[in-house]
Every structure is written in structure tokens, then in C-alpha cells.
C-alpha positions in Angstrom: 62.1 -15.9 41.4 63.0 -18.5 38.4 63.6 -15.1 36.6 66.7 -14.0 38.6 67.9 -17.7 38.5 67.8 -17.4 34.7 69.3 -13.9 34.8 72.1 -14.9 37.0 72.2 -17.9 34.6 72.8 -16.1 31.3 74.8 -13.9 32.9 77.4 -16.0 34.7 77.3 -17.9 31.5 78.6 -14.8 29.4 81.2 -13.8 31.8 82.6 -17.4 31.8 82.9 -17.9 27.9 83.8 -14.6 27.4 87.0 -15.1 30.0 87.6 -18.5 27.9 87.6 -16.5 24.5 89.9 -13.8 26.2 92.2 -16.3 27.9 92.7 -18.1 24.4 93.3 -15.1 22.9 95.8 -13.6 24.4 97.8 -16.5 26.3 97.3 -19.9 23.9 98.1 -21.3 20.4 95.0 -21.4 19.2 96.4 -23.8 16.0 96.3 -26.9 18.9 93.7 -29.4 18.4 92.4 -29.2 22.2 92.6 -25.6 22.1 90.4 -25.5 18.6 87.5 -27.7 20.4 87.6 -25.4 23.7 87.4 -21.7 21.2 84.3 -23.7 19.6 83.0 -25.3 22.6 83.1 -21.6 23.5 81.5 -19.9 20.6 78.8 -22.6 20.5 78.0 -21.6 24.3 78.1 -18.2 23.8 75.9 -18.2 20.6 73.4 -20.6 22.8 73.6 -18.5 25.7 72.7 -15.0 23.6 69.1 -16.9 22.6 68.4 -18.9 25.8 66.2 -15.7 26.7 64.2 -14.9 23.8 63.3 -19.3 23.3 62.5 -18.9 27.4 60.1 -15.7 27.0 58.8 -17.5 23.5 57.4 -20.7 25.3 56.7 -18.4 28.8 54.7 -16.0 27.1 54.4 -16.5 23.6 56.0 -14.3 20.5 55.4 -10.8 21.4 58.5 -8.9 19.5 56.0 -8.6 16.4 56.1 -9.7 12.9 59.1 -7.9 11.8 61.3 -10.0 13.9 59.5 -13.0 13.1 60.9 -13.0 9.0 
């Protein structure tokens, strides 16, 4: 069960910084101030979101994707 909550987490989390990223992209002037802290409010989201799995399954189960990811 707290699985799927953290699946549906992640993954309404994507789609929603990914529509921010696309939005400013294609319809804002990125070279405003407000705009600037929203793309890296974004980024900074999006980078977070993309490891909130692996630091979940670290302190869930432990390190299990080997050595060779470790260094």
C-alpha cells in the first residue's frame, strides 16, 4: 500500500514539473526574475523527485544495486 502512494507520488510529481518546464519554455520570458526562481524551483524538484526512490528503497531495504553503483 505505501508503495503505490509513493508511486503515485513520484509520479504526479514528474508530470507536474515537467508541465512547469514545458509551460516556461514555450510560453514565458524566462530572463524575468519570478520566472528564473519558478525554472529552478522546478529543476530542483525534478532532480529531488528522480532520487526520492532509490534514498526510500536505501533506508527500506538497504543498498542492494551493488558496489559498482556505490563509487
Amino acid at each position: 500500500m505505501m508503495m503505490r502512494v509513493q508511486a503515485m507520488m513520484v509520479l504526479l510529481n514528474l508530470i507536474g514539473n515537467i508541465l512547469v518546464l514545458v509551460t516556461l519554455a514555450y510560453y514565458e520570458n524566462v530572463k524575468s526574475l519570478t520566472n528564473i526562481f519558478i525554472l529552478n524551483l522546478a529543476v530542483s524538484d525534478l532532480l529531488f523527485t528522480v532520487g526520492l526512490p532509490f534514498w526510500a528503497c536505501y533506508y527500506i531495504w538497504g543498498w542492494t544495486l551493488g558496489d559498482a553503483a556505490w563509487r
